[in-house]
N, C-alpha and C positions, 0 to 999 in steps of 0.2 A: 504494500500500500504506500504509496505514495505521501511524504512528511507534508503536514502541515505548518502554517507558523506557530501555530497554537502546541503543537509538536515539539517543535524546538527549542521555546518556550520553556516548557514543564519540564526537558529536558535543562536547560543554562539555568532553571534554579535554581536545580538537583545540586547542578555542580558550585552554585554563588554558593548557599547553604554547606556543601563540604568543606569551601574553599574558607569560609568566616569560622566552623568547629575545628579547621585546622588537618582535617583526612587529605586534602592534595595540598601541594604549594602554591603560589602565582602562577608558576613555569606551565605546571601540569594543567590548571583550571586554562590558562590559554591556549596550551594545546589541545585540548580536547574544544574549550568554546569553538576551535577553529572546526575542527574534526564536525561540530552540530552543525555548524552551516555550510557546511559544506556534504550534508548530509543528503540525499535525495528522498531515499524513504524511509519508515516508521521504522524497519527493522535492522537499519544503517546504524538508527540514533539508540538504539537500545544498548548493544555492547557496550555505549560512552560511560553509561553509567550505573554498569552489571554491578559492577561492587563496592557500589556505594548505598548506606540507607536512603530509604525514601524513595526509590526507585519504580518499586512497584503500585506504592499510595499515596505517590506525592499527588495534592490537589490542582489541577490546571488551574491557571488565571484567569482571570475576567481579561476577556480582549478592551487595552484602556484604548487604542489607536484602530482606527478603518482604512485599510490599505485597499488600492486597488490589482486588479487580476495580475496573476502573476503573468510576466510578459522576458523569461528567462532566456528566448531565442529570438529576442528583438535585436534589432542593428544598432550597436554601438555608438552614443555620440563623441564627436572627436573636434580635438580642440588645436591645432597646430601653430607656432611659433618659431618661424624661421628670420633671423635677420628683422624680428619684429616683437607686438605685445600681443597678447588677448588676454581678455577680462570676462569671467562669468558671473554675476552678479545680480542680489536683485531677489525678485519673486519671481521664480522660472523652477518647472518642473525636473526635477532630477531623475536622470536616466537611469536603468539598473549597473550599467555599465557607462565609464565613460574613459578615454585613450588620450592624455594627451602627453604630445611630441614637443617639444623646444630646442631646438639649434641657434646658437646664438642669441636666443630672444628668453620670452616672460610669460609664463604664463598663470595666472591668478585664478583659481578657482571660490565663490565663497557662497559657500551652502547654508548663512546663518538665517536667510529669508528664504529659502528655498522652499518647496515643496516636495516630500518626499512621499510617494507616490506608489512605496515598494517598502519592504522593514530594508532589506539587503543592497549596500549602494558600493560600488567594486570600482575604485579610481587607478587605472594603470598608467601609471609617469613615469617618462622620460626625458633626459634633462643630459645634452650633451653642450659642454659652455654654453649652460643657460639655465633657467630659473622655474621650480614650479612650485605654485605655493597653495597649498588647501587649508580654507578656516571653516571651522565647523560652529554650531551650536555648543555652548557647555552642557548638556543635560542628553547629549546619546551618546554610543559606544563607537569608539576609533579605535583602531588596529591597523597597523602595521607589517609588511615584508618587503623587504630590501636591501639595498646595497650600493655603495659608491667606490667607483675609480679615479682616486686623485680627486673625491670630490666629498658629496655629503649626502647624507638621505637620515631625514629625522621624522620621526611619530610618535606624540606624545599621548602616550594612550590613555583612553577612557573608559569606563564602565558606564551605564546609564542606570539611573537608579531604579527607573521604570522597566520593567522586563520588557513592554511593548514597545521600548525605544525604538528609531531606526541604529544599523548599525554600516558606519563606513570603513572599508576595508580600503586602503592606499598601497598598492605595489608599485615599489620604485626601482630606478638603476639610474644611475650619476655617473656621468663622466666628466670630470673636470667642471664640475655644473653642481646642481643645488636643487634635494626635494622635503620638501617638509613640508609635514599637516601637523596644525593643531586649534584647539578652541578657542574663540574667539573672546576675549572677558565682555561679559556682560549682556553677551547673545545667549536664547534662551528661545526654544519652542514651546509656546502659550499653548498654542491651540492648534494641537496638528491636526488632530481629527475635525474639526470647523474648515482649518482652511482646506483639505484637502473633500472635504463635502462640497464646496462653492467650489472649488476646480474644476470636479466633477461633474456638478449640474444639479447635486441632489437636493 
């Protein structure tokens, strides 16, 4: 059967709950968080948290956020910066995936007015002498993978305190260049489920 978010859910607060009694460490609770989302179906996500309590009785959540259809084989949006800027900003719906490229240039992503439209948002940067910068909301989950050549790649990661947070994922590679995400001080999603209702129509 096929995972739900509601799924995955019950699953990441198996492991928040182990991770606060002390049964895994940091390292372990984010290899596995990675492991849930990346999970496809119901009986992927089960070994994640065979031996751990609460497994079999832990209580699902009240869904707090309304996401719309999952859209996992949609086309990519793509953001490129060669010998130049671009800037994403604003109140703009966020894609589940988005690619972007910088040569020589800049590129700014900032998701604090965004709409997110999906719990799962997957940023893959590339930054060869040049810049990509993501600023998120403080109150959802950031994570990080990556790596630099002669350069940097930073993610400062977050947990949401809300299970129904969205969660942004940032894979990086630097060359000689510059990738960081992190939160924004003072940004804050109010009202996701509001706004992303009037996005929608309903």
């Amino acid at each position: 059967m096929r995972a739900s978010d509601a799924d995955r859910d019950r699953i990441a607060d198996i492991l928040r709950d182990a991770l606060a009694e002390g049964r895994i460490d940091p390292e372990e609770h984010s290899d596995r968080i990675d492991a849930v989302y990346r999970a496809k179906t119901v009986g992927e996500l089960e070994p994640i948290v065979r031996d751990l309590p609460g497994a079999r009785n832990h209580r699902e959540p009240e869904p707090a956020y309304a996401y719309g259809a999952d859209d996992s084989h949609g086309e990519a949006d793509s953001l490129v910066a060669i010998f130049s800027s671009t800037t994403r900003r604003g109140r703009w719906r966020v894609g589940r995936r988005t690619n972007a490229f910088a040569l020589f240039g800049n590129i700014e992503i900032d998701l604090t007015e965004a709409i997110f439209a999906q719990r799962l948002t997957t940023i893959n940067a590339t930054s060869i002498f040049g810049n990509v910068e993501v600023r998120v909301p403080e109150n959802i989950s950031l994570r990080g993978n990556g790596s630099g050549v002669f350069g940097n790649f930073e993610v400062v990661t977050l947990e949401g305190v809300d299970p129904q947070a969205p969660v942004v994922v940032v894979n990086g590679y630097s060359v000689f260049g510059n990738v960081e995400a992190r939160p924004k001080r003072g940004k804050w999603i109010t009202d996701l489920q509001g706004k992303l209702r009037k996005h929608l129509g309903h």
